[in-house]
N, C-alpha and C positions, 0 to 999 in steps of 0.2 A: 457480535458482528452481523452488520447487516448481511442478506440477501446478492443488492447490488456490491458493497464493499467485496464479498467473497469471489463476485463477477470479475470483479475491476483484477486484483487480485491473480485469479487464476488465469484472466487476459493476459496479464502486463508479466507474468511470470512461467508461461506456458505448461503450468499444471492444472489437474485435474481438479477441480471445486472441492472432493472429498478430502485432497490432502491442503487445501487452505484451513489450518487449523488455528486458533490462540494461540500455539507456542511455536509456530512459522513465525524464520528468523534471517533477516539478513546473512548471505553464505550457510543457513545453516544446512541449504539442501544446496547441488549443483547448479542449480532453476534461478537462485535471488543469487547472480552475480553485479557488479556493477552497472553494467548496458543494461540488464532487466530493473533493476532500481531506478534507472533514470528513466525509462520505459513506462514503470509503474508510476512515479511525478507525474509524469503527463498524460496519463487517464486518469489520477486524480484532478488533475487540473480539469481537464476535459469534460469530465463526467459532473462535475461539482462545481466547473465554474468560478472556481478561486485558484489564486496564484502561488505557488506556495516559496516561502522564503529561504532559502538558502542554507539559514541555520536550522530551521525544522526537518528541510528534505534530510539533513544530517542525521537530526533527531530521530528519524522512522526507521530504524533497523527491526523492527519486529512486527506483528500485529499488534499489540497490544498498544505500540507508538505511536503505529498509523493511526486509529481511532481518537488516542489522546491530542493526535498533532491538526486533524479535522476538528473536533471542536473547537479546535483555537481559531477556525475560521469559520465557526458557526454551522459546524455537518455534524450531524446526529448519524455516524456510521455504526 
């Protein structure tokens, strides 16, 4: 995970950088409830400059997602 992604991340999620980890998970802390998910879409958008589809923002319940669901629009996260 990049740098910025862990930025965006602990932005969009109001934790600390140290607990954005690979295995941070949608609900799996208090922090990634749904307002913070939607939240996070849009400094992905933001930050990266791609819109993201509907079925992918679905797709990113985890980090591992996120990363996979960026290069479908061409972000080396």
């Amino acid at each position: 995970m990049s740098p910025k992604l862990q930025e965006i991340l602990s932005t969009a999620l109001a934790l600390p950088t140290d607990q954005i980890t690979d295995d941070l998970a949608y609900q799996s802390v208090p922090e990634w409830d749904s307002m913070s998910h939607m939240i996070l879409i849009a400094e992905l958008e933001s930050n990266y400059s791609i819109t993201i589809e509907t079925e992918d923002l679905l797709e990113m319940t985890d980090v591992n997602n996120v990363i996979t669901g960026l290069k479908k629009y061409g972000v080396e996260a």
